[in-house]
VOPAGU-2260 file (C-alpha; in pm, 1 decimal, decimal comma):
REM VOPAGU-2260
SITE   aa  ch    i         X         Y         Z
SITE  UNK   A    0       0,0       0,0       0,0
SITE  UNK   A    1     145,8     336,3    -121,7
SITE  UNK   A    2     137,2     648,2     161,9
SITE  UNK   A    3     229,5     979,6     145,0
SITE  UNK   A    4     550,3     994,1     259,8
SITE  UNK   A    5     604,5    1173,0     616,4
SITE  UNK   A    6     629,7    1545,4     552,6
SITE  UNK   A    7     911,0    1586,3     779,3
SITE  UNK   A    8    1088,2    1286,3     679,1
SITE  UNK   A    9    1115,9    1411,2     313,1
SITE  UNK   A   10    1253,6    1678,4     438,5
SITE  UNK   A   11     989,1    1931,5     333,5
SITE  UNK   A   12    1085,2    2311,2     405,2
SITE  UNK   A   13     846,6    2512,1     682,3
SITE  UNK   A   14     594,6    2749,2     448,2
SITE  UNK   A   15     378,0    3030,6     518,7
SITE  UNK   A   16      82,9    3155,2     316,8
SITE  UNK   A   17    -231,0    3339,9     394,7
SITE  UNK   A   18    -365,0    3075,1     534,6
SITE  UNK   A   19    -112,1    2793,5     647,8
SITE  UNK   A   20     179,7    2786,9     835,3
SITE  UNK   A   21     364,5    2447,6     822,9
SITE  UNK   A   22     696,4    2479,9    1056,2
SITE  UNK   A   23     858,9    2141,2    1075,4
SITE  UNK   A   24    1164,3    2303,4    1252,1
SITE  UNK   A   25     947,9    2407,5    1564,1
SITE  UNK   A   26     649,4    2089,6    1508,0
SITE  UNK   A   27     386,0    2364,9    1430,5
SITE  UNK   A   28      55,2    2353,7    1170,1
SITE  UNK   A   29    -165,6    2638,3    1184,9
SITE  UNK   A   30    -469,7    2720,8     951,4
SITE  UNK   A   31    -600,5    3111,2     997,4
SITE  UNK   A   32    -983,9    3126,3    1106,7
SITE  UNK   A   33   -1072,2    3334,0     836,5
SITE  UNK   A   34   -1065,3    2986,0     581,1
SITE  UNK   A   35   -1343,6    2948,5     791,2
SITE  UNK   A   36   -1566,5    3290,8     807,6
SITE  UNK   A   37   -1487,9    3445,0     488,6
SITE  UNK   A   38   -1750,8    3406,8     198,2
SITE  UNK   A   39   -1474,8    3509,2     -68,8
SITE  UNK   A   40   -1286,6    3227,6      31,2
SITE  UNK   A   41   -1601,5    3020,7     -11,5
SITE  UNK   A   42   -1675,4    3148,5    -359,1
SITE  UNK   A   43   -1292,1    3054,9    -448,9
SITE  UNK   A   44   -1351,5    2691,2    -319,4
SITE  UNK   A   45   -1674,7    2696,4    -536,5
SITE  UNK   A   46   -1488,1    2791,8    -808,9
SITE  UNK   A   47   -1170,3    2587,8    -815,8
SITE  UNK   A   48   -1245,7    2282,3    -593,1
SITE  UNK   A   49   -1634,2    2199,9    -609,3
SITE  UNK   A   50   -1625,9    2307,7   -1003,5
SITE  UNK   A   51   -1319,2    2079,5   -1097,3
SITE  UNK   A   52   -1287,8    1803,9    -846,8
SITE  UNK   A   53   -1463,3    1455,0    -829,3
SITE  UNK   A   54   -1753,7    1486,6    -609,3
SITE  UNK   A   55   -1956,9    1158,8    -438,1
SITE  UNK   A   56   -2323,1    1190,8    -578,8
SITE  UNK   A   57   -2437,2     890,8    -421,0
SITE  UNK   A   58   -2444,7     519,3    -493,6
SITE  UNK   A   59   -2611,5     313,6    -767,1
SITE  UNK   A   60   -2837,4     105,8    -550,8
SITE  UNK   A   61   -3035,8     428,7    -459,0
SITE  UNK   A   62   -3200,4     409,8    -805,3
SITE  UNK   A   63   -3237,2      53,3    -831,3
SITE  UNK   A   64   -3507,6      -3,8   -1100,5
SITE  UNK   A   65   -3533,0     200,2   -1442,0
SITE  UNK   A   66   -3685,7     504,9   -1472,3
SITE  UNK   A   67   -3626,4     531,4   -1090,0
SITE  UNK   A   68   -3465,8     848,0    -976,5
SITE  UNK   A   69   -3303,1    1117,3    -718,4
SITE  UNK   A   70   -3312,6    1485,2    -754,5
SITE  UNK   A   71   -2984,0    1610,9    -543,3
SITE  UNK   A   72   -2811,2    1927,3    -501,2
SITE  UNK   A   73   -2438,1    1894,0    -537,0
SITE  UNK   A   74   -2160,6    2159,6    -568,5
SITE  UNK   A   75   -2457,3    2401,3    -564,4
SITE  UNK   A   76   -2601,0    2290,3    -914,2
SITE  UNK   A   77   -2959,4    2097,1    -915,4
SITE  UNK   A   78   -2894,8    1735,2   -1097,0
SITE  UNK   A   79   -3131,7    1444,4   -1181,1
SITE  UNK   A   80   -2953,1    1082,6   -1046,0
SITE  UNK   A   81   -3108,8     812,5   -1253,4
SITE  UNK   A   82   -3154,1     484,0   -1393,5
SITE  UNK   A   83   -3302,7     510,0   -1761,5
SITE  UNK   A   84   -3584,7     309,6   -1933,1
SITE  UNK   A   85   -3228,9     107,1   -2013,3
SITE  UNK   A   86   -3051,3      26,5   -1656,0
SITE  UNK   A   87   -2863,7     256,9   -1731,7
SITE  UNK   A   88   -2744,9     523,1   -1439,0
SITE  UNK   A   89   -2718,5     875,4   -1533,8
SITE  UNK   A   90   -2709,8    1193,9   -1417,8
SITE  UNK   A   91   -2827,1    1510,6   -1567,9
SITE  UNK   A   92   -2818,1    1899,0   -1485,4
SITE  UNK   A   93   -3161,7    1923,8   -1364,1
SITE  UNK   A   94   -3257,3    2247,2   -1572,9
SITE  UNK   A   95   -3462,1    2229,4   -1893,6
SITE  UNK   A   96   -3240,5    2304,9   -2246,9
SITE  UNK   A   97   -3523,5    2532,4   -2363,9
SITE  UNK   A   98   -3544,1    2860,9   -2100,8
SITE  UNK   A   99   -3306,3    2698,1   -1739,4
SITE  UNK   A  100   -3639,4    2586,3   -1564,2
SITE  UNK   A  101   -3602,6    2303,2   -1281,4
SITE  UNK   A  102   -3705,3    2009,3   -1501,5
SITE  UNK   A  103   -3755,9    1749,8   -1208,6
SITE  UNK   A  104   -3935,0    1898,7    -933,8
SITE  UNK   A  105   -4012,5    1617,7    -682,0
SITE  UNK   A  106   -3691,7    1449,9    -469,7
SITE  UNK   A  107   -3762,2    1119,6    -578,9
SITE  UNK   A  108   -3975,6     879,3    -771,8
SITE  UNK   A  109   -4014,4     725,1   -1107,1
SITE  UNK   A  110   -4024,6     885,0   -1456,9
SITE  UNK   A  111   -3971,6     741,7   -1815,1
SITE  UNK   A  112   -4003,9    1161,9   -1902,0
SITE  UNK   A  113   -3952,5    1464,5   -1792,6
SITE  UNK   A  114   -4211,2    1724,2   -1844,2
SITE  UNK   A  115   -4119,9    2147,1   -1796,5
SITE  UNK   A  116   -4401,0    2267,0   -1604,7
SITE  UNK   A  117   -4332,3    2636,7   -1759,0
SITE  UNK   A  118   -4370,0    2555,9   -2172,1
SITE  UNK   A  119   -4417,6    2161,2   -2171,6
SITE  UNK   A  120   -4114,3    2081,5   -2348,8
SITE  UNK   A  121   -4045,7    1659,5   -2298,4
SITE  UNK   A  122   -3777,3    1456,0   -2248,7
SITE  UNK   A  123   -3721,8    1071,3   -2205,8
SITE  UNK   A  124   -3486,3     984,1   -1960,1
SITE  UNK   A  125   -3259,7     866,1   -2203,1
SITE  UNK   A  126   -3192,4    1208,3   -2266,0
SITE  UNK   A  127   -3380,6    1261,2   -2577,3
SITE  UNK   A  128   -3597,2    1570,0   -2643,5
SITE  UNK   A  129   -3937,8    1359,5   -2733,4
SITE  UNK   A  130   -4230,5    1625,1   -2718,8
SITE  UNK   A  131   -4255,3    2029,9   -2832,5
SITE  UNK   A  132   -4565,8    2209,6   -2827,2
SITE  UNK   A  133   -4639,3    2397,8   -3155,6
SITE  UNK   A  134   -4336,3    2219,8   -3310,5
SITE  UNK   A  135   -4386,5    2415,2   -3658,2
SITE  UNK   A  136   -4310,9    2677,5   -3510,8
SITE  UNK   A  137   -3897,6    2558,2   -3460,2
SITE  UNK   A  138   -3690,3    2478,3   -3729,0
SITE  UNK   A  139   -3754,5    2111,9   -3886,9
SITE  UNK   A  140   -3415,1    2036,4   -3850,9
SITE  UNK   A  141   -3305,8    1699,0   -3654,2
SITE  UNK   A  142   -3017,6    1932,0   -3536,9
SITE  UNK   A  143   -3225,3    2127,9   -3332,2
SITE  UNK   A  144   -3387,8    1822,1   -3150,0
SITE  UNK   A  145   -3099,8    1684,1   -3085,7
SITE  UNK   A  146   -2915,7    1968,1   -2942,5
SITE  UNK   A  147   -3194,6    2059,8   -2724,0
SITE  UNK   A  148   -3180,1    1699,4   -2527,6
SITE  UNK   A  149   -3126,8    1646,1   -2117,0
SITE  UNK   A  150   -2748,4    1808,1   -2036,1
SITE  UNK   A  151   -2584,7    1536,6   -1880,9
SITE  UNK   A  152   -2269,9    1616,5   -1645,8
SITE  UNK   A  153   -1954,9    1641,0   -1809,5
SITE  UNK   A  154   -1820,6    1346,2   -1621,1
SITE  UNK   A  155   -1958,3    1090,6   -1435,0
SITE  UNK   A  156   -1768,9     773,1   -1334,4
SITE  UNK   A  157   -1858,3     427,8   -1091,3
SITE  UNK   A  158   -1619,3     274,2    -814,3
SITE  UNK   A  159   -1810,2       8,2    -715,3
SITE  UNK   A  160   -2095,6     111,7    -698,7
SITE  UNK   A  161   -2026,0     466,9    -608,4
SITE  UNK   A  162   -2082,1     733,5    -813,5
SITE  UNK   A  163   -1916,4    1020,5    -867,4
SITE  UNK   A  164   -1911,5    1314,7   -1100,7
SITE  UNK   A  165   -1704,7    1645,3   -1255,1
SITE  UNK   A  166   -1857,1    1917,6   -1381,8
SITE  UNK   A  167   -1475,6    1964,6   -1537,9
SITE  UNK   A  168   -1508,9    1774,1   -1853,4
SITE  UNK   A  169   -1141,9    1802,3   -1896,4
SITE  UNK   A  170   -1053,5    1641,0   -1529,4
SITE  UNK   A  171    -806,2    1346,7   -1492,9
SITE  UNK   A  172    -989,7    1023,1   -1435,9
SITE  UNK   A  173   -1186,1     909,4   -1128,3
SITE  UNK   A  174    -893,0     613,8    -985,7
SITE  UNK   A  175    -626,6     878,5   -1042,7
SITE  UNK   A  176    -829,7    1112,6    -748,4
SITE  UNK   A  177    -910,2     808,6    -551,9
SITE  UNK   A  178    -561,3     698,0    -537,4
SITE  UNK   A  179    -505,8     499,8    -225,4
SITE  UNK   A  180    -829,1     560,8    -110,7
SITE  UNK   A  181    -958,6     351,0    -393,3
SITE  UNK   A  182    -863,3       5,1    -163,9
SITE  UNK   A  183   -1037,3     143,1     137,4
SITE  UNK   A  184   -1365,1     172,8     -69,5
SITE  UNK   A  185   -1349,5    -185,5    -188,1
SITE  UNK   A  186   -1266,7    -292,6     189,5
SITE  UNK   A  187   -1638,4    -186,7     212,5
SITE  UNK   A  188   -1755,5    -291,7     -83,1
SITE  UNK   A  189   -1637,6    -643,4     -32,0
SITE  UNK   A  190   -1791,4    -743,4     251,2
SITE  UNK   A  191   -2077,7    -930,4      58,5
SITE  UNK   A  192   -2081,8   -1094,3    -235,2
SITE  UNK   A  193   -2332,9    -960,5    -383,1
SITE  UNK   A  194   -2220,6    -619,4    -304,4
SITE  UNK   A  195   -2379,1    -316,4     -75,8
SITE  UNK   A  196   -2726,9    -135,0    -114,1
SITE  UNK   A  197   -2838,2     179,8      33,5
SITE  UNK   A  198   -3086,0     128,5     304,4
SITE  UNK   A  199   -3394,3     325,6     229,9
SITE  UNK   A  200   -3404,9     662,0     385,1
SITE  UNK   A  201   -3181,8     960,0     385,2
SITE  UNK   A  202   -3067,9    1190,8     688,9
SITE  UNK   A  203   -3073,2    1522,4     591,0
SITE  UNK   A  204   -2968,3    1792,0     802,2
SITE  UNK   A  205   -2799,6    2137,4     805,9
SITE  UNK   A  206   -2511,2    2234,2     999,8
SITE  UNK   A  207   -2437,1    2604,4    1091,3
SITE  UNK   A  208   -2093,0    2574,7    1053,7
SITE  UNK   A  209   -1806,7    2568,5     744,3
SITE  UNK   A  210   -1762,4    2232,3     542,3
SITE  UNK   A  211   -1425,7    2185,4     664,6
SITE  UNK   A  212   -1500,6    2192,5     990,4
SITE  UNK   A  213   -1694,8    1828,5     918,3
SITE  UNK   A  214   -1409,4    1696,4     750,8
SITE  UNK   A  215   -1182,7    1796,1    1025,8
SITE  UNK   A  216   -1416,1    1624,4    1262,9
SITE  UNK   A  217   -1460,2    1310,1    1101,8
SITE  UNK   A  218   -1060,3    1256,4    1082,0
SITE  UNK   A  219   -1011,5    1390,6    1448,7
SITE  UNK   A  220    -985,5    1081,9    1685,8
SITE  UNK   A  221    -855,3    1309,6    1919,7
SITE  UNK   A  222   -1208,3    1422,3    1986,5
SITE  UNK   A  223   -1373,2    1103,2    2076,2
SITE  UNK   A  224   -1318,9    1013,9    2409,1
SITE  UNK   A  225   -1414,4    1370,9    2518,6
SITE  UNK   A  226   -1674,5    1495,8    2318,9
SITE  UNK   A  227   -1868,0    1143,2    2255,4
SITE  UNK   A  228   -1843,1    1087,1    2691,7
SITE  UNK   A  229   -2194,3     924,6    2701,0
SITE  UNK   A  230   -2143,0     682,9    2442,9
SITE  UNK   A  231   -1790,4     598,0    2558,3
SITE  UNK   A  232   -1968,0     559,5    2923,8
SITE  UNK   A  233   -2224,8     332,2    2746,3
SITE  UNK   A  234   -1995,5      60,7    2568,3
SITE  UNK   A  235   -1829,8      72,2    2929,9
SITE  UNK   A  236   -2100,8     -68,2    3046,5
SITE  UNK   A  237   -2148,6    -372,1    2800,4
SITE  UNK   A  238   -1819,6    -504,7    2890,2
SITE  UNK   A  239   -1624,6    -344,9    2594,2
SITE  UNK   A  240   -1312,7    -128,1    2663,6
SITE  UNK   A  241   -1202,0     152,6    2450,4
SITE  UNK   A  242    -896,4     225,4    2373,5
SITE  UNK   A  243    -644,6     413,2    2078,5
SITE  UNK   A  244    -387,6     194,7    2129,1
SITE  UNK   A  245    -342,5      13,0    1787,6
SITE  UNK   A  246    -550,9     301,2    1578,8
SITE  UNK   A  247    -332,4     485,8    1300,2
SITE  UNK   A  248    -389,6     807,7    1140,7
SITE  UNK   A  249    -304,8     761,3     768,2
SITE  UNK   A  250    -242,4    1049,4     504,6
SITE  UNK   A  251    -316,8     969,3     140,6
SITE  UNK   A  252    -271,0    1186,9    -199,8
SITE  UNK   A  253    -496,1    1405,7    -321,8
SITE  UNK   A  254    -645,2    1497,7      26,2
SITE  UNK   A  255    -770,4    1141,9     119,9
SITE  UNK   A  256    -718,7    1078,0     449,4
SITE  UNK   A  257    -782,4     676,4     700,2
SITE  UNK   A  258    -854,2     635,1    1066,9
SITE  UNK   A  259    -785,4     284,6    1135,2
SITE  UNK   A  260    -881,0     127,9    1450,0
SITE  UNK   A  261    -930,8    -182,7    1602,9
SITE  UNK   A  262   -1226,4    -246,3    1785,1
SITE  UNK   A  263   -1590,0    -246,8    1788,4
SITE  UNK   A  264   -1687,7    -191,1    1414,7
SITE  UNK   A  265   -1926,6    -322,4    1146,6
SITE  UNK   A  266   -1741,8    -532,3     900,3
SITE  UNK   A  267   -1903,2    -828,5     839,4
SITE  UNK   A  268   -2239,9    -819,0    1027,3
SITE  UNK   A  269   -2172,5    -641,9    1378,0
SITE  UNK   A  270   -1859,3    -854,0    1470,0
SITE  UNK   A  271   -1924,6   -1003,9    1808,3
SITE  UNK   A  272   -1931,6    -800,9    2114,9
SITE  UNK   A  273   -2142,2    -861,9    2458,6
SITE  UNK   A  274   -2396,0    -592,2    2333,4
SITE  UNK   A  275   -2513,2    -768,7    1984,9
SITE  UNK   A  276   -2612,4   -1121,9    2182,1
SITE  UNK   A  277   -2487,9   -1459,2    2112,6
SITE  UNK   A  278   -2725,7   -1491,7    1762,9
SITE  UNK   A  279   -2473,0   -1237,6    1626,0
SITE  UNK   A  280   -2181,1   -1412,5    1712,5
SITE  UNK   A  281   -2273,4   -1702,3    1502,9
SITE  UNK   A  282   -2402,7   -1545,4    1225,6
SITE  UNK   A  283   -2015,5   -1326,4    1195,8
SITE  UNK   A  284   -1845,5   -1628,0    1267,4
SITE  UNK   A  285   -1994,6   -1780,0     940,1
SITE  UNK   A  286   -1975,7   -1436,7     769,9
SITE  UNK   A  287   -1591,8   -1421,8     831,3
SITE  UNK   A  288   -1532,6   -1751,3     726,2
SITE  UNK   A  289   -1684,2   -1759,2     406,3
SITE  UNK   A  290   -1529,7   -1389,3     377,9
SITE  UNK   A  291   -1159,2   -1552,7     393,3
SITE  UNK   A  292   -1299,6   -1831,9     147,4
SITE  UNK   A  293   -1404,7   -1541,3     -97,7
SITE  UNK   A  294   -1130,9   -1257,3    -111,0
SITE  UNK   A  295    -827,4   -1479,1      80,3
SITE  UNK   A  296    -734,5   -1489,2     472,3
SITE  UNK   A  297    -504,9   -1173,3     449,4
SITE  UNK   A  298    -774,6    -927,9     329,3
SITE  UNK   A  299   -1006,6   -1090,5     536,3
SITE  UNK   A  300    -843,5    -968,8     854,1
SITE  UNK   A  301    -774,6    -661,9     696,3
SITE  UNK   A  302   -1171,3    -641,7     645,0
SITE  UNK   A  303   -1320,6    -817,3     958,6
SITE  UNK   A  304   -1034,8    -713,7    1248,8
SITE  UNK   A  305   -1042,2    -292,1    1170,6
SITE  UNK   A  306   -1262,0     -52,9    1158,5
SITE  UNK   A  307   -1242,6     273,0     938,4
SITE  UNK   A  308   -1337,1     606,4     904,1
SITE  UNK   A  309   -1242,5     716,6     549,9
SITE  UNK   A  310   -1219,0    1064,3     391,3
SITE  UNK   A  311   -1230,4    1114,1     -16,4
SITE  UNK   A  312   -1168,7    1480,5     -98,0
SITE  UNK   A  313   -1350,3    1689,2    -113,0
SITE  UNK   A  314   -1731,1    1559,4      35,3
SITE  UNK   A  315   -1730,5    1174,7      93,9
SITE  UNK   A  316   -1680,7     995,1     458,2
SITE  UNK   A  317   -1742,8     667,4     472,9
SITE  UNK   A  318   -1750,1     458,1     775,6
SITE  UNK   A  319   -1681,0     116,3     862,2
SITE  UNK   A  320   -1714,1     148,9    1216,3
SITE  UNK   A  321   -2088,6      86,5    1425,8
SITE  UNK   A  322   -2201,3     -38,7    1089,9
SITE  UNK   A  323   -2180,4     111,4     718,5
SITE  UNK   A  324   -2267,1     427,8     584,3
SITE  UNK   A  325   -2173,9     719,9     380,7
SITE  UNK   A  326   -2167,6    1106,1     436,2
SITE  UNK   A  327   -2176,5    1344,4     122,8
SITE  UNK   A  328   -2110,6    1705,3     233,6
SITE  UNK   A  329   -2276,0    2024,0      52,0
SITE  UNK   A  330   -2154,9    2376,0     123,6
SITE  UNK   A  331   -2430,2    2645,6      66,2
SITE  UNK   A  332   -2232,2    2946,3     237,3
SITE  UNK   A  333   -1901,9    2991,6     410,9
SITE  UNK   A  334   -2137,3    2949,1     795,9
SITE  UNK   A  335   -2386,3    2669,0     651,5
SITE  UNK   A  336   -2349,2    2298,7     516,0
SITE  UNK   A  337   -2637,0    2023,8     420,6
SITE  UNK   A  338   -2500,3    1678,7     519,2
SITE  UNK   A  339   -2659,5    1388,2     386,5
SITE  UNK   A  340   -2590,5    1008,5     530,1
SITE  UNK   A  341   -2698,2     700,5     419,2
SITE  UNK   A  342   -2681,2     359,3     594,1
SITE  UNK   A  343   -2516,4      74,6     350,2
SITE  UNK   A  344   -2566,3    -331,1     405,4
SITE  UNK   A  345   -2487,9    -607,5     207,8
SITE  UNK   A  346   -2745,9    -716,9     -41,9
SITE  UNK   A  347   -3005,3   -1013,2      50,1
SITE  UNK   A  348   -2896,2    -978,6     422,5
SITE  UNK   A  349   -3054,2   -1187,5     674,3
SITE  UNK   A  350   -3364,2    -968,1     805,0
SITE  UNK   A  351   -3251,1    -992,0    1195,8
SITE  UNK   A  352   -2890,2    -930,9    1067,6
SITE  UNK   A  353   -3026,9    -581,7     845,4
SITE  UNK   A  354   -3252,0    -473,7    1176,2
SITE  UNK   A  355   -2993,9    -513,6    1402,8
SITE  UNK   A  356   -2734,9    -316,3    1198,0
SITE  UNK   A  357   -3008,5     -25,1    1134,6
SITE  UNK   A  358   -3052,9      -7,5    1509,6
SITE  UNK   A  359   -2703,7      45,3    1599,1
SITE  UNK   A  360   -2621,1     230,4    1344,6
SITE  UNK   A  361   -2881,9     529,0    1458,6
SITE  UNK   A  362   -2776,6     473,1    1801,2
SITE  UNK   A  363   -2437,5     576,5    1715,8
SITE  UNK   A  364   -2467,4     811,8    1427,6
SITE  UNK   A  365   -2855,8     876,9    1343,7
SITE  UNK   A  366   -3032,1    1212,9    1443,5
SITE  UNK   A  367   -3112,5    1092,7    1756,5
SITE  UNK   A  368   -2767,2     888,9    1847,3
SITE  UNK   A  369   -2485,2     930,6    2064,4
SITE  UNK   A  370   -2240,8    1049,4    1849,4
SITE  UNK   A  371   -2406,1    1301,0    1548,7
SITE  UNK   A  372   -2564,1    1521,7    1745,1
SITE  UNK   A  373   -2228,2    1589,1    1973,2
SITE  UNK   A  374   -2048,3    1652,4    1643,7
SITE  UNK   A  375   -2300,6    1886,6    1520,0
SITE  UNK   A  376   -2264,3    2092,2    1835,2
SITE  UNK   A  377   -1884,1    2121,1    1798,5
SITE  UNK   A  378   -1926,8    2233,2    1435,7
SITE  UNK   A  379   -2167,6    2477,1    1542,8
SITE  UNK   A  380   -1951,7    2605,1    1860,2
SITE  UNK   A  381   -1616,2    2646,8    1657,0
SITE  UNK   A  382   -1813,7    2871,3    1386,8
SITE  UNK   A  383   -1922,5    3094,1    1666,4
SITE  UNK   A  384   -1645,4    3093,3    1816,4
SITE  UNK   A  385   -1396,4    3189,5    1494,7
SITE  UNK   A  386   -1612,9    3545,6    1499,3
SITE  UNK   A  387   -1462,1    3571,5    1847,8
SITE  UNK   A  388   -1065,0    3658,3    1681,1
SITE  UNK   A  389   -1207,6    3780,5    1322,7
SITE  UNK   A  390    -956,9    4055,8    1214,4
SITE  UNK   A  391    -685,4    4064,2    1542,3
SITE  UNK   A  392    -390,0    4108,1    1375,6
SITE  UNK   A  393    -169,3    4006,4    1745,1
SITE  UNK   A  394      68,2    3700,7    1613,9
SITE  UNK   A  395    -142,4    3329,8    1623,3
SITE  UNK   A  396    -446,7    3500,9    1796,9
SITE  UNK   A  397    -698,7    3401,2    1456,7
SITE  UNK   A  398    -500,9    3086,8    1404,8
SITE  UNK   A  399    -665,1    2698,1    1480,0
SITE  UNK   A  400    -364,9    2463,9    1569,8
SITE  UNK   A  401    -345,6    2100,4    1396,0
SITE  UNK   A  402       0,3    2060,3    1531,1
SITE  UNK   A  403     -95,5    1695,6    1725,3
SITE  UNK   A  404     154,5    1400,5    1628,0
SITE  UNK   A  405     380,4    1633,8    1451,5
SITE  UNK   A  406     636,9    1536,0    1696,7
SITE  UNK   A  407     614,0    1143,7    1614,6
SITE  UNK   A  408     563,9    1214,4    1271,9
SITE  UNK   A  409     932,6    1393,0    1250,1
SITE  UNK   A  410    1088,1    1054,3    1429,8
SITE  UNK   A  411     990,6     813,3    1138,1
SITE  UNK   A  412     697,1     677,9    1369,1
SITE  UNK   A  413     319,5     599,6    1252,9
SITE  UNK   A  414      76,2     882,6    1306,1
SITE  UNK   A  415    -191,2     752,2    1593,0
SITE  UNK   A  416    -545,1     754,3    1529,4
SITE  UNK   A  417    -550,3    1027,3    1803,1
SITE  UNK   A  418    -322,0    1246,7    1558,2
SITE  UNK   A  419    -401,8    1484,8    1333,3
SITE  UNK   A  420    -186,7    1420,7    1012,5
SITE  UNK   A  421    -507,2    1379,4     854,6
SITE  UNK   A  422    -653,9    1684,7     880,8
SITE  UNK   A  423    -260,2    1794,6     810,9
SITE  UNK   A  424    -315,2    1593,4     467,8
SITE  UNK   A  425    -624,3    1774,4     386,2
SITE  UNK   A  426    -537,8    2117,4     456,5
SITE  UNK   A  427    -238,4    2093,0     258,2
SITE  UNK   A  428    -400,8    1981,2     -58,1
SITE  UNK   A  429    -720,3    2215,2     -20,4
SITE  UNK   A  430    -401,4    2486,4       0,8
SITE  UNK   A  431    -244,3    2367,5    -298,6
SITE  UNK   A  432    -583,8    2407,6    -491,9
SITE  UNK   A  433    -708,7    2749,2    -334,2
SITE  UNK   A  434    -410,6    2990,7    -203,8
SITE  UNK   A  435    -108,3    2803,7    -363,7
SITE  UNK   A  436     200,2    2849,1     -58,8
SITE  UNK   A  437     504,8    3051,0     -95,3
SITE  UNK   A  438     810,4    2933,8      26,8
């Protein structure tokens, strides 16, 4: 497995730009507040990360019929997330050809057209442009039919099962972002045979607070034990012990960050622990056997005896941890972010096996669980509390410190899960891409 080398071990120089200072000499990372307040910097993000990077739209399963489909907001452009009259998935700008009008007004459902409400212009969702009222009145040309069809995106791109799309039509291809972070998503992806599905539902909610902040929460295992106190309390109490000791921070290209522990997590059903009951333990027993039998003993451990919290750049997290599910992030303002989160299971599971997992999984990270709602609070706490040094020009005042593990990092040794040379990882890249540093 290729890593990004250690910063400090390749010997990189300390830099300073407007908004990073990396000092290796001194073991200090600092990112200035204002990447958090400032709505120019927002509009700059729009512009050269959301319009040009890969971005998670969701996964195939979610339109699992023809003609079903999703109507999702992504990189602040309405898009229509389909599967054809042909099994086929695409996705289209969600704005009619003829005058920009939403096309597909309703979330979800199933079409085999798309009717504008404003002039009644059709279109199959094959793309075609099928039906014009007072067609004598356009030119009889087949050119002008069949320039006026569905836009699709300019890229669009599946990773087993997960779909992503550009609206760059000149970006590099999809496993080129995913990198390393490509072999974490099939970690998931193979723990059934028959591959995942989306559980049916979606939780939607807003966040007053900046998109990074999420990702920085999601690769902060320094957090855990303090901010999620009630749930730590609670698997206390079934007999299970917490601990870091083990968990690794990893740091990929392109932004892509792993949390690796080992632990409580679900891999292959719930893996056994005191909590889940002794049915459980059978029925993972079986699953990890016939898991080794499938993809070989080596990535069968690798699967079955970690957990994972995984990061793609810029607005996917995907965890393997108290069951499966995905996060897609959505920035609407530099103060406000929609978060959507699916649960993910293996296809045909056994019904006790699917129930169980759904329970847990909202315990843990549903509206109502014992982790989300702690998160949401810290998101919501640091954006209030960046107005607080807004514009004090004393040195470090409007500065966030990520400096955790740089000490370890500069010896050679593995960042802990408890680290932050994840959120190092991401911070750098997201620099490269909107305020380039000077050395």
């Amino acid at each position: 497995m290729s890593v990004l080398t250690s910063p400090a071990a390749a010997g990189m120089a300390s830099s300073a730009g407007r908004f990073v200072i990396e000092d290796w000499d001194n073991r200090v990372f600092r990112v200035n507040r204002e990447a958090f307040r400032s709505e120019e910097v927002f509009q700059r993000e729009r512009q050269r990360i959301w319009d040009h990077s890969w971005l998670y739209l969701g996964h195939e399963s979610e339109v699992p019929k023809p003609n079903d489909f999703k109507a999702r907001n992504l990189g602040g452009r309405p898009l229509i997330f389909t599967r054809d009259s042909l099994g086929r998935v695409r996705v289209y700008l969600n704005a009619c050809p003829h005058r920009g009008t939403i096309l597909c007004r309703e979330t979800e459902g199933s079409a085999r057209v798309y009717q504008c409400f404003y002039h009644a212009w059709t279109f199959a969702n094959t793309g075609e442009l099928v039906g014009i009222p007072d067609e004598a009145a356009y030119p009889p040309e087949r050119s002008f039919v069949e320039n006026n069809g569905l836009r699709s995106v300019p890229r669009m791109e599946n990773h087993r099962g997960f779909v992503f799309i550009s609206f760059d039509p000149h970006v590099g291809s999809l496993s080129d972002h995913l990198a390393e972070a490509a072999d974490y998503i099939d970690l998931m992806a193979d723990h059934a045979q028959g591959g995942l599905e989306v559980v049916p539902g979606t939780h939607l909610y807003g966040i007053r607070g900046n998109w990074k902040l999420a990702v920085e929460n999601a690769m902060d295992g320094y957090h855990f034990s303090p901010t999620h106190v009630t749930f730590v309390e609670y698997l206390k109490s079934t007999g299970y012990v917490t601990s870091d000791e083990g968990g690794r921070a990893i740091a990929f290209r392109n932004g892509h960050s792993v949390l690796l522990f080992s632990g409580h997590g679900g891999r292959v059903g719930m893996q056994w622990e005191p909590r889940f009951g002794a049915e459980e333990r059978v029925r993972t027993e079986a699953n990890v056997k016939a898991l080794a039998g499938r993809v070989g003993d080596a990535r069968a451990k690798r699967i079955s005896g970690t957990s994972r919290i995984l990061f793609v750049f810029p607005n996917l997290i995907l965890f393997d941890i108290e069951g499966l599910a995905a996060r897609q992030l959505e920035p609407t303002a530099a103060g406000y972010t929609e978060v959507r989160a699916w649960e993910l299971a293996p296809v045909g599971e056994d019904p006790a096996a699917r129930a169980l997992r759904i329970r847990v999984l909202g315990s843990f990270i549903g509206p109502g669980g014992l982790a989300t709602p702690d998160d949401v609070e810290a998101y919501e706490c640091i954006q209030r509390g960046v107005l607080a040094t807004a514009g004090d020009s004393r040195p470090y005042v409007d500065w966030s410190d990520i400096s955790r593990g740089m000490e370890r990092e500069s010896k050679g040794e593995p960042a802990r899960s408890i680290d932050e040379a994840g959120l190092r990882s991401f911070w750098r890249h997201w620099n490269s891409i909107v305020e380039p540093v000077s050395r």
